[in-house]
C-alpha positions in Angstrom: -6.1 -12.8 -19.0 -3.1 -14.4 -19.6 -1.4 -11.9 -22.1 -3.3 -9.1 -20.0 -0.8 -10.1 -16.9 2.4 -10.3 -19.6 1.4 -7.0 -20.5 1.1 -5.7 -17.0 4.6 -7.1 -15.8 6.3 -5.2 -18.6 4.7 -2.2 -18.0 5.5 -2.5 -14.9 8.9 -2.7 -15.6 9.0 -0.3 -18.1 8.1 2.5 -16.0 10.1 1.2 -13.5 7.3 0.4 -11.0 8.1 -2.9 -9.9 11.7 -1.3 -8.8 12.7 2.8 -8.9 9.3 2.8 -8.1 8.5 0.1 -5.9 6.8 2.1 -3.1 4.2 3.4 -6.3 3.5 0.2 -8.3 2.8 -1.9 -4.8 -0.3 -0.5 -4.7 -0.6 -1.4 -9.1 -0.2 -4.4 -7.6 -3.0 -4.5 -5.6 -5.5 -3.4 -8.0 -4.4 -5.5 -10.5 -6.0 -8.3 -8.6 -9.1 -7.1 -10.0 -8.3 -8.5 -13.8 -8.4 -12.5 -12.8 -12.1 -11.5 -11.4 -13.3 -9.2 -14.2 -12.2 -12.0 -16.4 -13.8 -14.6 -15.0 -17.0 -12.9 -14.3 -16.8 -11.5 -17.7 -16.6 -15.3 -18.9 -19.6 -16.6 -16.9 -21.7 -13.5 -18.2 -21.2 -15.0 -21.7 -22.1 -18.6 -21.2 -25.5 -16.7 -19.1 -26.7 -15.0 -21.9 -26.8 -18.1 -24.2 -28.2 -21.2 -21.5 -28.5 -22.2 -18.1 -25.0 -22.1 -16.4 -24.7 -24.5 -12.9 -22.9 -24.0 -9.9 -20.3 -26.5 -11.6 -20.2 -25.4 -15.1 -19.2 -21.8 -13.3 -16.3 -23.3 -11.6 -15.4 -25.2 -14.6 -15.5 -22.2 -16.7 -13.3 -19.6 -14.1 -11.0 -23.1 -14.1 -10.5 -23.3 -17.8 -10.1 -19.2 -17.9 -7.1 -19.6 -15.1 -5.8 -22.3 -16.3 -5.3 -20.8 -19.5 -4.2 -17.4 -18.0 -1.5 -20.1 -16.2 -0.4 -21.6 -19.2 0.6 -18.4 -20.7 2.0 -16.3 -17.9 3.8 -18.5 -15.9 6.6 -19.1 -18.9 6.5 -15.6 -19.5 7.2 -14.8 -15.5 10.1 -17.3 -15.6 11.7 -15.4 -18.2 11.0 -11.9 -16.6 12.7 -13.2 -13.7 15.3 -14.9 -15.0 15.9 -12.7 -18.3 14.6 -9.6 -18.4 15.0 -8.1 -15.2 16.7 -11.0 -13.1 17.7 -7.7 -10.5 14.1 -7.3 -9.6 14.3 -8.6 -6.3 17.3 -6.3 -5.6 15.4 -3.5 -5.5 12.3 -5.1 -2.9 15.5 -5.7 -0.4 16.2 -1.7 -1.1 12.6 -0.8 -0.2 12.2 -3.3 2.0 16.2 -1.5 3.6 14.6 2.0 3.3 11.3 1.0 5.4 12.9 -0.5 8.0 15.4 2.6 8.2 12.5 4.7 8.6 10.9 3.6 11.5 14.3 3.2 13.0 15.1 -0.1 13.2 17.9 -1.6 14.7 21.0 -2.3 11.5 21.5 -5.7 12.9 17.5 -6.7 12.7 17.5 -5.0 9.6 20.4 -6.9 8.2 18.4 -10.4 9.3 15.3 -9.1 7.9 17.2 -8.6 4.9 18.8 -12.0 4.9 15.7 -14.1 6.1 14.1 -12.3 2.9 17.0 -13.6 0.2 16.5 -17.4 2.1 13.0 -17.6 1.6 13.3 -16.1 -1.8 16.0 -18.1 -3.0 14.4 -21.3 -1.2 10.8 -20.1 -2.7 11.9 -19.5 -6.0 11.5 -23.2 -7.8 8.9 -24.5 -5.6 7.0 -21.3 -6.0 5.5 -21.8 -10.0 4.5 -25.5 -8.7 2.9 -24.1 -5.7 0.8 -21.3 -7.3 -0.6 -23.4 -9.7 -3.3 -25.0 -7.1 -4.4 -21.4 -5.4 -4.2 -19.5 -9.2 -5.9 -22.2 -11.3 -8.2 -24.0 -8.7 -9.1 -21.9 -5.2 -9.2 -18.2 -6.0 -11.3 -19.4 -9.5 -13.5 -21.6 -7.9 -14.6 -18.7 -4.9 -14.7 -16.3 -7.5 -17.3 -18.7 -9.6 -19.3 -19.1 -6.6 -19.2 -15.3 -6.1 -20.5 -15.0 -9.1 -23.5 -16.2 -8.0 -24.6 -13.3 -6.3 -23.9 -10.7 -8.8 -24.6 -13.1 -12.0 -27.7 -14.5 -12.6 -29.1 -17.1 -15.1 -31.4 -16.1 -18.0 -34.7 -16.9 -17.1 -36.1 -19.6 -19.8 -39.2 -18.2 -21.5 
């Protein structure tokens, strides 16, 4: 999952979707949300077809898949960020500019739009891989475990 989301994130900036293209690859980004789910479904499904998996053997299993999928794209995201397109939030302001325009907002509220986004990003930007690492390795894995639940089901012993 890991290498999947590396894979993503260049292709993303590749086709310049995550800035020319911004308005387009938003809505990449919201499907991609899919992958950690598929993943960890996929995962369960395995450890299903061979034995008896438990509501905490599930969550232990979408852990271990996330934290693994951590492990590997955080480092990489650092260096996209940092390296390989360090301009990348640039180009959010600019869409972010262009919205506002549109719907004829005032310059000066635009402006402190604009400004309270490049605080909080700036302000975000260390704290942020430290404070992802609960929700992406621990919350979202664990409710998609239990979800799988419903849709996953145990071999039945016979």
């Amino acid at each position: 999952m890991g290498l999947a989301f590396c894979l993503y994130t260049t292709l993303m900036w590749l086709t310049k979707l995550d800035t020319t293209y911004l308005s387009i690859g938003q809505y990449v980004d919201m499907a991609i949300i899919l992958l950690p789910i598929v993943m960890i479904f996929w995962a369960i499904k395995q450890e299903t077809n061979s034995y008896q998996v438990s509501i905490i053997q599930r969550i232990g299993i979408a852990i271990f898949v996330s934290a693994i999928s951590y492990l590997i794209y955080n480092p990489f995201l650092y260096t996209y960020h940092h390296f390989i397109n360090p301009d990348w939030f640039g180009a959010v302001l600019n869409l972010k500019e262009v919205e506002l325009t549109a719907v004829n907002v005032p310059q000066e509220e635009i402006t402190a739009t604009l400004e309270n986004m490049k605080t909080s990003s700036v302000a975000q930007a260390d704290l942020f891989r430290l404070s992802s690492l609960i929700p992406s390795v621990v919350v979202i894995p664990t409710l998609v475990a239990l979800l799988s639940l419903i849709f996953i089901k145990n071999k039945v012993k016979g």
